[in-house]
C-alpha positions as MATLAB code, in Angstrom:
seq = 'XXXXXXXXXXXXXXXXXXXXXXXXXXXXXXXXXXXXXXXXXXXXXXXXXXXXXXXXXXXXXXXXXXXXXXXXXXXXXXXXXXXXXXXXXXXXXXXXXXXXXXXXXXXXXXXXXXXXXXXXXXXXXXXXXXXXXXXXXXXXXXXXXXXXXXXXXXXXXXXXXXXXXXXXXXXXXXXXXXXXXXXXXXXXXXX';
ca = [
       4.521   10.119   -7.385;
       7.115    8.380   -5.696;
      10.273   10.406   -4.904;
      13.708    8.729   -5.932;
      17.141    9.838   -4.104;
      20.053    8.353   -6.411;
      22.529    9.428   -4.150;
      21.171    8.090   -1.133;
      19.948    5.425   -2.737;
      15.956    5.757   -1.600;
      12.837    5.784   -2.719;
       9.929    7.524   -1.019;
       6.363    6.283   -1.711;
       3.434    8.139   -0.132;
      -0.172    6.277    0.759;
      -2.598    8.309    1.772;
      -5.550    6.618    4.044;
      -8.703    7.938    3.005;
     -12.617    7.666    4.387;
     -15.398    9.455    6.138;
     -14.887   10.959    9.808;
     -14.162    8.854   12.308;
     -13.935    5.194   10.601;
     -10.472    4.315   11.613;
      -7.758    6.179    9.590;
      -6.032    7.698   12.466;
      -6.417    4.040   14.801;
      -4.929    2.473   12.078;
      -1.586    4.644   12.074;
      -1.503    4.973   15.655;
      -1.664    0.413   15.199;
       0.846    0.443   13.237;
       3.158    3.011   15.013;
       2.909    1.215   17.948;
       3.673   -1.919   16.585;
       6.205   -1.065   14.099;
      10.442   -1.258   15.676;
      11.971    1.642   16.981;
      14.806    1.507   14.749;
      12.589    1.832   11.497;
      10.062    4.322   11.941;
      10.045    7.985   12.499;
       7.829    9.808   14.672;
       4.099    9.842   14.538;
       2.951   13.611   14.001;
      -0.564   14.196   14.553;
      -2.999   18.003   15.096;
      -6.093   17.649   16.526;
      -8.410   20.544   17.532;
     -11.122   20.432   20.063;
     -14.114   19.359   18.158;
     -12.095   16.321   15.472;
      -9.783   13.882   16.099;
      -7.506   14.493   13.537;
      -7.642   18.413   11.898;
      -4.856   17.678    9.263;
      -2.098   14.555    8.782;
      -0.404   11.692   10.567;
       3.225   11.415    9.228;
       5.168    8.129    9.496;
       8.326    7.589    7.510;
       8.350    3.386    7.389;
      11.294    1.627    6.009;
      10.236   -1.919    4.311;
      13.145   -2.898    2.634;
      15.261   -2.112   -0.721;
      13.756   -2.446   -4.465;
      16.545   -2.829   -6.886;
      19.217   -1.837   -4.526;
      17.236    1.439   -2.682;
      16.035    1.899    0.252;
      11.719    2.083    0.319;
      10.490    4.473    2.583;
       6.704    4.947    3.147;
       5.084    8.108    4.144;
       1.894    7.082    5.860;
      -0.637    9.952    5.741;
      -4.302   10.292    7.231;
      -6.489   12.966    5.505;
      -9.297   14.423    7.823;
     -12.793   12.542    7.117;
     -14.821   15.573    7.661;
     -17.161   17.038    5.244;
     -15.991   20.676    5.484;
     -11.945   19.607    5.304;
     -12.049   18.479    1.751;
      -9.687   21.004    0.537;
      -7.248   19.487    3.139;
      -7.722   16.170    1.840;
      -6.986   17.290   -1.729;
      -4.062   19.008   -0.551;
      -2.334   15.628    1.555;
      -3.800   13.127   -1.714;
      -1.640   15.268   -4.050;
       1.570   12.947   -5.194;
       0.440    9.706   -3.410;
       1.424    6.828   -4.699;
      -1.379    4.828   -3.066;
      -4.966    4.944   -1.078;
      -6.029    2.882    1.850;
      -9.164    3.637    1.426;
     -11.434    3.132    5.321;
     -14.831    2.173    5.467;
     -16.417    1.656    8.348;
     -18.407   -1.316    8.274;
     -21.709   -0.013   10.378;
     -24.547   -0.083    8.910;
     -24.984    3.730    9.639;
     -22.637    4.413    8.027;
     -22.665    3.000    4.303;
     -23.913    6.531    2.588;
     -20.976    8.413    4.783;
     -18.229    5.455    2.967;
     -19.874    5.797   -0.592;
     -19.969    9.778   -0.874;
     -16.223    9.600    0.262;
     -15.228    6.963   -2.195;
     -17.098    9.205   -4.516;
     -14.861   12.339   -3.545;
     -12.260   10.313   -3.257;
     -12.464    9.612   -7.191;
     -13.449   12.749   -8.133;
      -9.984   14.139   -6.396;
      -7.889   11.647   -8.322;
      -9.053   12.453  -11.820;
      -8.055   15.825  -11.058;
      -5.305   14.738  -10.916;
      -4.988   13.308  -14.136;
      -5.252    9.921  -13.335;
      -7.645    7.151  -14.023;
      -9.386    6.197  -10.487;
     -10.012    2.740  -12.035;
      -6.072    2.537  -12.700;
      -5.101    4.014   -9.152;
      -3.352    2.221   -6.668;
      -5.835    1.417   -3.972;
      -7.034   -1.033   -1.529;
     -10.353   -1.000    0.920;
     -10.073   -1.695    4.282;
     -13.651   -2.779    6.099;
     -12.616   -1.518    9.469;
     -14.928   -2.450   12.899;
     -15.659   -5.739   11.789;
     -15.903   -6.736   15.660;
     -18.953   -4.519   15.801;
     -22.409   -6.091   16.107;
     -23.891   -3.556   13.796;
     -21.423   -4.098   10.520;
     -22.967   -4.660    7.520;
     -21.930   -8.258    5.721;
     -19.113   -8.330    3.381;
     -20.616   -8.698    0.311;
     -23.272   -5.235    1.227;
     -19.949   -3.687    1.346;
     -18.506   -4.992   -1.653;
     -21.575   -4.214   -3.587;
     -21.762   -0.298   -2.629;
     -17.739   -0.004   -2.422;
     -15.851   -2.137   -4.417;
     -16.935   -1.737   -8.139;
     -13.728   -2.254   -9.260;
     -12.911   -5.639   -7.502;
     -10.217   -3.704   -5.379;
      -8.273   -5.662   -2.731;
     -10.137   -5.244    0.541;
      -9.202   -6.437    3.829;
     -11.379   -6.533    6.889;
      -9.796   -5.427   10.424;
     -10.254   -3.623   13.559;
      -8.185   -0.849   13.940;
      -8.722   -0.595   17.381;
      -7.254   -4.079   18.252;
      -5.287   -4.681   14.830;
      -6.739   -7.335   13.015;
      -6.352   -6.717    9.219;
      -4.227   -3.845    9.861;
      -0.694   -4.975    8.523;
      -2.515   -6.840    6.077;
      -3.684   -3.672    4.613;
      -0.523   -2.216    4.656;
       1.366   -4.818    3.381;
      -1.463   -5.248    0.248;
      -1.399   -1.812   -0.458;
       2.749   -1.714   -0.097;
       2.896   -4.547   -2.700;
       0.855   -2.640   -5.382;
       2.581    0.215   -4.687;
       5.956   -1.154   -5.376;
       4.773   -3.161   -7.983;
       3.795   -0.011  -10.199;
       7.771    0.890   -9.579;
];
């Protein structure tokens, strides 16, 4: 739920990027960090242990520009893609206002991407919302790779809903502002 500050004139929206371990969430933060000016991001917070990449959240307050007069300010989290964090995950999806949702496109990987799109909706209806109302967009990450399955495999096991997908390569950045910027337009849209 996005947070509104009428005396500072801001609103903060969080999007959470979601997906199994290891398909991209935390490359795609650390893409857009890099990329993103000095002067309108904050700093890129990030625990790792010794056995996952990413044990808990990346933070990154973006601004994007005013709606009706306020500031915008996303809140770019990661949740950790591994199986035995998903209390975690529940925890950082609470009050977002918006999924990125990561797949990664090998073909080794297509059960991993549909059980978490299947958590995934089980964590938003309890919530109370409607998963097929949510704001959310799929991102095929590691298109570059020789093994990724074909677009339309992917649409078939992961996009029931006819979602707004993007491919990209989080490593390299292809598709990676275009993800952000669809999933920033539904997301102020729904303000």
């Amino acid at each position: 739920m996005a947070l509104i500050n009428v005396a500072a004139r801001e609103i903060h929206c969080k999007i959470v990027y979601y997906g199994p371990g290891m398909c991209g969430k935390t490359t795609n933060l650390q893409w857009i960090h890099g990329q993103v000016p000095q002067a309108t991001k904050g700093n890129l917070l990030s625990i790792a242990t010794e056995t996952e990449r990413t044990l808990f959240f990346d933070f990154l307050p973006l601004d994007l520009g005013k709606v009706r007069g306020f500031q915008t300010r996303f809140h770019l989290y990661t949740v950790p893609g591994q199986v035995l964090y998903e209390r975690t995950r529940v925890a950082v999806l609470n009050g977002a206002d918006g999924v990125v949702f990561v797949a990664d496109s090998q073909r080794s990987k297509l059960e991993e991407n549909v059980n978490s799109l299947k958590e995934l909706a089980r964590n938003v209806q309890k919530q109370g919302k409607r998963f097929q109302e949510f704001p959310l967009v799929l991102q095929y990450n590691k298109r570059d790779l020789p093994n990724a399955l074909p677009v339309a495999v992917l649409d078939k096991y992961l996009n029931p809903f006819n979602w707004p997908r993007f491919e990209a390569c989080a490593a390299s950045g292809p598709g990676v502002f275009d993800t952000l910027k669809g999933i920033s337009k539904i997301v102020i849209g729904k303000l």
